[in-house]
C-alpha positions, -999 to +999 in steps of 0.1 A: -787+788-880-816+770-893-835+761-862-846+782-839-835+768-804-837+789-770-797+784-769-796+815-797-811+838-768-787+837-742-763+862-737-737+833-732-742+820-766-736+853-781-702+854-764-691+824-773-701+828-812-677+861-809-648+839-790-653+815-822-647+841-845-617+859-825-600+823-823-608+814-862-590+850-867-560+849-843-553+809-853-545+828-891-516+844-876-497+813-863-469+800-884-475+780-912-458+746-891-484+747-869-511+743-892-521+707-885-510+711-847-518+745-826-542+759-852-564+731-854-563+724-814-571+759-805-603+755-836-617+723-826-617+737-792-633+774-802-657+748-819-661+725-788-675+757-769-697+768-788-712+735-798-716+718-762-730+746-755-759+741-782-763+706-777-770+710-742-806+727-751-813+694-767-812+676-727-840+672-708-825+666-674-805+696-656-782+673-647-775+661-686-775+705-692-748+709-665-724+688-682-725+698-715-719+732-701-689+716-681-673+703-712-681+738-729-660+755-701-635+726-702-628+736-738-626+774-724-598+760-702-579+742-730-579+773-753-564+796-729-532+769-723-529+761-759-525+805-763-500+800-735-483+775-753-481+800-784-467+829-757-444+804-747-433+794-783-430+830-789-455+828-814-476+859-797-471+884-773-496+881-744-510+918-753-517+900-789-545+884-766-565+915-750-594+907-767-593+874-767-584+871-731-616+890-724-636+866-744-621+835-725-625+849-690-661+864-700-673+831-714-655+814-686-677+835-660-708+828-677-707+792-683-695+792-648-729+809-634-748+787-654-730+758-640-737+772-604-774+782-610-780+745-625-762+730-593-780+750-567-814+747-587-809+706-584-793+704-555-825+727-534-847+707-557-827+670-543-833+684-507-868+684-508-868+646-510-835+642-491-813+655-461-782+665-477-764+679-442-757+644-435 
């Protein structure tokens, strides 16, 4: 909020500042015993996203930048089964979840192509000094 990092630019960030806010939102309509258990999982992972995804502008290798975006989608992943979990608890509908399920897949594809571009950028970079078709 305070310091102006590149991270605030992309498009990806933007996203996953809205899925933050649509999962802060949603979590308010779980029941009240699941306070401490669902609604906190589902947060700390909204959180996790958005976070990794910050920290990773702080890395100086691509390979360091890949992962935090890996543990940012991993967090993606773990949000959409815990709102399974609340489908299948009967907590929600699945068409509770329209926006949100657009915000997962959306942030999913992007952190996913960034994942990609980072892997293809080392991996043509790698082959300069090495052969990898062996």
């Amino acid at each position: 909020m305070f310091i102006q990092l590149k991270h605030k630019s992309l498009n990806v960030y933007s996203s996953v500042r809205e899925l933050a806010k649509e999962i802060y939102k949603i979590s308010l309509l779980l029941a009240i015993e699941e306070k401490f258990n669902l609604v906190q999982q589902i947060r700390r992972a909204a959180l996790s996203v958005k976070l990794n995804l910050a920290e990773r502008c702080s890395r100086p290798s691509a390979a360091e930048r890949r992962r935090y975006y890996e543990v940012a989608r991993g967090s993606v992943i773990e949000i959409d089964a815990a709102l399974e979990t609340a489908v299948d608890l009967n907590y929600y509908k699945i068409s509770d979840f329209e926006k949100t399920g657009e915000l997962l897949n959306k942030c999913f594809a992007m952190l996913s192509n960034m994942i990609g571009y980072l892997v293809s950028r080392f991996t043509s970079h790698v082959s300069i000094y090495y052969d990898l078709s062996k």
